[in-house]
N, C-alpha and C positions, 0 to 999 in steps of 0.2 A: 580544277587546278590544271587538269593535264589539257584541255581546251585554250586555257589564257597561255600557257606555253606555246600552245600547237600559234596562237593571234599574235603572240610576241615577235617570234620565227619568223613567221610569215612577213610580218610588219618590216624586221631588217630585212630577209630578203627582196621586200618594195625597195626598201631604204637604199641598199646594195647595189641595187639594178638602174635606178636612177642617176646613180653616182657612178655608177660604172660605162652607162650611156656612149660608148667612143666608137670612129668605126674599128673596124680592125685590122691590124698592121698588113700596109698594102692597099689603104684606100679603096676606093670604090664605094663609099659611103653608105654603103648596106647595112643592113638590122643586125647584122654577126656580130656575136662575140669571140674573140679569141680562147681557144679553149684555155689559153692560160691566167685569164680572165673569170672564166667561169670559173674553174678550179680553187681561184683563190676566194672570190665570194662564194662558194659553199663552203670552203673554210672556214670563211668570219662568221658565217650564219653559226657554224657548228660552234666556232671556239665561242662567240661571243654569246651566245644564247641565253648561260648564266647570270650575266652581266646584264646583260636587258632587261632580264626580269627584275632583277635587284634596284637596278639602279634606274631603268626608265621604264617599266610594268605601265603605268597611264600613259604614255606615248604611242605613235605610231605614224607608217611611214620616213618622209623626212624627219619629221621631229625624232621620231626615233632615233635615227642612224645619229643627227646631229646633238642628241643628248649623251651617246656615246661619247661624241665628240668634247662635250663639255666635261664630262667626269673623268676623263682621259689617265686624269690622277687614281681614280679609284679602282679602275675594271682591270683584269686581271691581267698579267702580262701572258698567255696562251692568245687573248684577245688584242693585246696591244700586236703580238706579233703577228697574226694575222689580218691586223686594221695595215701595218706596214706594207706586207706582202700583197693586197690588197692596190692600194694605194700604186705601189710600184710595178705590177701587172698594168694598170689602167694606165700609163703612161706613155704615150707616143716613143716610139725610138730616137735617141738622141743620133742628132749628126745627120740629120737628111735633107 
């Protein structure tokens, strides 16, 4: 049990990292992530974790993260606000 947990985690943090793929504020098109960036996907790994198992346990990688996406209704709001926080870290700065 504690294995498929340890495979789920892992799975969204694929999932996470792929989705999070930008360069970081300031250009230069390097492999860096922003540490605020990272901050927030270890976040979701952590809030979300419950939720994956629940609700996408046979998933993984993409599908993972994007079965979060579809149950969006059902995972927990810990998770929802860390899918935002997420979400709004990986976004280019507005107005440049």
């Amino acid at each position: 049990m504690k294995l498929h947990i340890a495979i789920t985690v892992a799975a969204l943090a694929m999932a996470s990292a792929s989705f999070a793929q930008q360069p970081a504020p300031g250009g230069g098109g390097g492999a860096g992530v922003s540490p605020e960036v990272q901050a927030a996907r270890a976040a979701m790994r952590e809030a979300c974790a419950a939720d994956m198992q629940k609700l996408c346990a046979d998933k993984q990688g993409r599908e993972a993260f994007m079965c979060l996406r579809e149950n969006a209704d059902k995972v927990s709001q810990g998770c929802k606000d860390a899918q935002a926080k997420m979400r709004a870290a990986a976004q280019p700065p507005a107005g440049d």
